[in-house]
N, C-alpha and C positions, 0 to 999 in steps of 0.2 A: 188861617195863617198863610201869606205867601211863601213858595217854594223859594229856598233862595238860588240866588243865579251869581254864575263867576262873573269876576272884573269885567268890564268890555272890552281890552285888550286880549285879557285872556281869550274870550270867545272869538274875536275877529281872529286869534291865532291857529284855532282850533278850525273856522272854517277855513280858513286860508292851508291848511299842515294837510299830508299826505295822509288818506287813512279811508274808513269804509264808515263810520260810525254816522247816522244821520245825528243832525242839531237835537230835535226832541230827546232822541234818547240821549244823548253826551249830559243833557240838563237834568235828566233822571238821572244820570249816573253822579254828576256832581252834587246834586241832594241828598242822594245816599251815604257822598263822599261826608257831604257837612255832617250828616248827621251822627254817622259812626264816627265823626272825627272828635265826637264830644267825650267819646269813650279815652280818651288819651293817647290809642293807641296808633303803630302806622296802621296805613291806605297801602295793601298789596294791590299789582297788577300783573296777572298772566296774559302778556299776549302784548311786547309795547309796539312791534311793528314801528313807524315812522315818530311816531310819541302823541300822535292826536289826539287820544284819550287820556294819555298819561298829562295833557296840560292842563285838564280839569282837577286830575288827582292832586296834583301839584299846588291849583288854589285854593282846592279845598283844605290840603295841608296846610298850606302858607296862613288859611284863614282859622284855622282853626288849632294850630301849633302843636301837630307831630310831622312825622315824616312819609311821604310816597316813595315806595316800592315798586320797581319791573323788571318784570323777571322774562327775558327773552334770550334766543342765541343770537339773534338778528339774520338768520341763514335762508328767513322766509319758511311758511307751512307750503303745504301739499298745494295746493290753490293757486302760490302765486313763483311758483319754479314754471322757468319758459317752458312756454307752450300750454299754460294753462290759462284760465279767464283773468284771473287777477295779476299776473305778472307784471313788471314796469321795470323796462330795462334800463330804466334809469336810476333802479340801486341794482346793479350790477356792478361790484367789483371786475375794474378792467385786469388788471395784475392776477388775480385766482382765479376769476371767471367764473363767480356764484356770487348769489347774492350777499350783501352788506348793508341792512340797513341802519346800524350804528350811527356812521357820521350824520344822514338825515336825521335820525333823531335827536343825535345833540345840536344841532345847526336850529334845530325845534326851538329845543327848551333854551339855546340861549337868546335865539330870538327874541321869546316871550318874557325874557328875564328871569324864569322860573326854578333855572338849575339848582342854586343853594335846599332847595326844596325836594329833590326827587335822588332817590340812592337808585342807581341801576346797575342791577346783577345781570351780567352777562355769565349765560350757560342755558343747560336745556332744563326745561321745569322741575320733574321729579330728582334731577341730581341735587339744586338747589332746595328745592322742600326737605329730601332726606337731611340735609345737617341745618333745618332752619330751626331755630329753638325759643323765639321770641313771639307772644301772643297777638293776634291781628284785629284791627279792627272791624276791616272790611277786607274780604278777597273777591277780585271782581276777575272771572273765569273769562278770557277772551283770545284764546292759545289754536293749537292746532285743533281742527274742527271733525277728527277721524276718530273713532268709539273710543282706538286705543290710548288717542293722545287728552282727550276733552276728561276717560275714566282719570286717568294718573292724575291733573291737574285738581281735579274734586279729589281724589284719592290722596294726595300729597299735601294740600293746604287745607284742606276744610276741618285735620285735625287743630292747626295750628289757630284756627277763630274761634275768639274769645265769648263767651256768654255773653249775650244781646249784641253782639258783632253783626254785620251783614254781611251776606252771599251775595252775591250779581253775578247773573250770566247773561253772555249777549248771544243773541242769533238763535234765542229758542223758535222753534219753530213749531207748533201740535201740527201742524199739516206738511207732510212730507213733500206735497206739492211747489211748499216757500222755499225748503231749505232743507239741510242736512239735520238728522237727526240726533247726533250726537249731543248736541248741548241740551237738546229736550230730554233728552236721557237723563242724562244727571241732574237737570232739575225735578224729574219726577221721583230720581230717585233720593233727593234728598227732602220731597217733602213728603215718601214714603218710609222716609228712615224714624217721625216723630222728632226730630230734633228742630227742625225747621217750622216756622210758620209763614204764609205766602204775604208776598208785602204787595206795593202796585206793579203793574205791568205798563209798558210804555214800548210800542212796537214790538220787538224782539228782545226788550230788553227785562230782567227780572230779576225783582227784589227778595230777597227771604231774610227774616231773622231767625238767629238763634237761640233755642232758648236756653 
């Protein structure tokens, strides 16, 4: 069976929109979109930054009729505060003088005509998981990249996904050498928990269901 792939709009949007996610993996993560999406429920997003990945969640939504979730403060992680490798002073709020990625992201989704499609919570992850009460169908782990912020994000949603739901996290990395190890973490430690089973891998990117 072909994987399926978003609208072409959508994708030209997606490489065109501010963000870090390679094409390959965006198109993992939108398969996994479609296919939790048959479970009825929403498509969570930790981590919407500029919304590049969130416009994959969005047609997976749109195509498959629930709703995309992202849960960001838009204040920027660790990473991308000046002076670091990923900063872009170009969502700098001039008036407060910290980052703002918010209006980039809506300036995204309405670009791509996507908005009716995507509910976005603004605050910081675990505030929002603590009062979230509705079962997910995918939660795709893509937030701050430090032990303490990647634990709470698995710690906060992964009670909230539903039986045969899917996990995704991006930027695992088994060699410390690629990357930060935080997101390897919580991927080993959820498929040492028993509850997961390992789905495909695609770059950094990785699938688990639930069982």
């Amino acid at each position: 069976m072909n994987r399926p792939a978003p609208e072409s709009s959508t994708r030209a949007a997606f490489e065109a929109a501010k963000g870090f996610m390679p094409l390959e993996e965006g198109l993992a993560l939108y398969a996994a979109a479609v296919e939790a999406g048959a479970l009825g429920l929403p498509l969570l997003e930790v981590g919407t930054y500029c919304g590049r990945s969130t416009l994959l969640l969005a047609d997976a939504a749109r195509r498959t009729g629930v709703t995309a979730l992202t849960v960001d403060h838009h204040r920027g992680s660790e990473e991308q505060q000046p002076g670091w490798e990923y900063h872009d002073p170009e969502v700098v709020d001039p008036v407060v003088g910290r980052m703002d990625t918010l209006p980039t992201f809506r300036r995204t989704l309405h670009a791509a005509g996507l908005e009716e499609h995507v509910v976005a919570l603004v605050g910081r992850s675990p505030q929002v998981a603590a009062v979230w009460g509705t079962p997910l169908g995918l939660v795709f782990i893509d937030g701050g990249h430090t032990e303490e912020h990647a634990t709470a994000d698995y710690e906060g949603w992964t009670p909230h996904l539903a039986p045969g739901g899917l996990l995704v996290i991006h930027d695992v990395f088994p060699d410390p050498a690629d990357g930060g190890q935080a997101p390897h973490h919580i991927h080993e430690r959820a498929l040492a928990s028993g509850e997961y089973t390992s789905g495909p891998a695609t770059g950094s990117l990785r699938v688990l269901r639930r069982g």
